[in-house]
N, C-alpha and C positions, 0 to 999 in steps of 0.2 A: 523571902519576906512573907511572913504570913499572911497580911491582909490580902497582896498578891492574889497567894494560891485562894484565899476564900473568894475572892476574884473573879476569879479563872472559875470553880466548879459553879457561879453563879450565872455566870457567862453561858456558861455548856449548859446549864438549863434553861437560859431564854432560847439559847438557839435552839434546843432538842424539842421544846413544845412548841416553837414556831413553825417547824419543820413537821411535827406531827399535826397539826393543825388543829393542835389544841386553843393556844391563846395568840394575840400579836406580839410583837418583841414589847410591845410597850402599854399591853396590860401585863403582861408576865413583869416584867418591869416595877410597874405601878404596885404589883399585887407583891414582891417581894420587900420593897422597900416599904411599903405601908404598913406589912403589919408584921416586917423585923427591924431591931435597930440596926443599921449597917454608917460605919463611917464614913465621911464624906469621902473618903480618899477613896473607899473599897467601892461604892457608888457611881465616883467617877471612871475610873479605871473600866467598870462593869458595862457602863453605856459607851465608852471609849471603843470598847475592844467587839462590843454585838453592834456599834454602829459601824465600824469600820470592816466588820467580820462582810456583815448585809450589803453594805456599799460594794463590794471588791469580791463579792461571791464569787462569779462569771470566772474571773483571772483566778480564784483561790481553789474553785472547784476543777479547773483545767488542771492546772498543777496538781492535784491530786489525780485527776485520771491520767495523767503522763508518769506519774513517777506508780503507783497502784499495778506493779506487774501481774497479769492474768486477773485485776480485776475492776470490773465496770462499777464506776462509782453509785450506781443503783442498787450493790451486791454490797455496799460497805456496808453494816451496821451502821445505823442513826447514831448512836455516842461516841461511836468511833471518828466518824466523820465528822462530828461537830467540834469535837476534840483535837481535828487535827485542822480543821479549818482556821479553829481561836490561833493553834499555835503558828500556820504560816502565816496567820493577819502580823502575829507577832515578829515575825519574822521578818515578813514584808515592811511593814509599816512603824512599826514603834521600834526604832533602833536605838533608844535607851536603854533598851532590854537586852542581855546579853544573849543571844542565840542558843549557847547552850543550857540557860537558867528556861528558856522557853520549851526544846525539847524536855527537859529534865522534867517541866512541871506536866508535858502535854502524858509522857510515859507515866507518870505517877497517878496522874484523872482516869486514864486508860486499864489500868492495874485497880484501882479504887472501883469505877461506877462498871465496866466490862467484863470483858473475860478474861480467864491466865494468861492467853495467846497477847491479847488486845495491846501489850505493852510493847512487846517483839514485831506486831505491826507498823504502830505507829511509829514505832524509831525506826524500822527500817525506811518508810516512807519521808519520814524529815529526816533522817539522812543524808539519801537521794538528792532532796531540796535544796538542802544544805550544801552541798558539794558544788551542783550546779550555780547557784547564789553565790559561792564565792569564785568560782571563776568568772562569773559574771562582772565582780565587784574587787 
């Protein structure tokens, strides 16, 4: 679904300026939805997914340093990790979403805003998640 994926890379930019300590999640927020039109669907989805991302960081970024072989989650790339944080949120917590519609779109953000590498990372890392998650479940 497109509004989705316009979703998603809007998501990776609250998180990635949050993180940079550019803006808060919710002037970045404020500032994208004020002065673009965005759907209410794409809108909610957008606070959905950066409010649940921030809530559940702690458990999201753990799982990323557990499954990140040889690397310390301080060595990931900002886009990368933000990138993969939206998609375990997605993983974790919005189970309307099919699992592999959420790797699919986190590899395609990864490929788009990163580097060549960036997509072979992130899937290998959800994955990983993946595998574990369903034996869990």
């Amino acid at each position: 679904m497109k509004s989705r994926r316009k979703a998603r890379e809007l998501a990776m930019q609250v998180l990635y300026r949050k993180e940079m300590g550019i803006q808060s999640e919710k002037e970045v927020l404020y500032e994208l939805f004020s002065s673009n039109f965005y759907s209410k669907e794409i809108q909610e989805f957008v606070r959905a997914l950066v409010e649940k991302t921030i809530t559940n960081i702690k458990e999201i970024d753990r799982l990323i340093s557990n499954n990140a072989k040889n690397w310390k989650i301080a060595r990931i790339a900002a886009i990368d990790k933000n990138i993969l944080r939206l998609a375990i949120c997605e993983l974790l917590y919005f189970s309307e979403i099919p699992p592999k519609a959420s790797i699919d779109e986190a590899i395609e953000l990864a490929r788009k805003y990163s580097t060549p590498d960036s997509g072979k990372f992130v899937n290998g890392i959800l994955d990983s998640i993946m595998k574990i998650y369903r034996k869990e479940n």
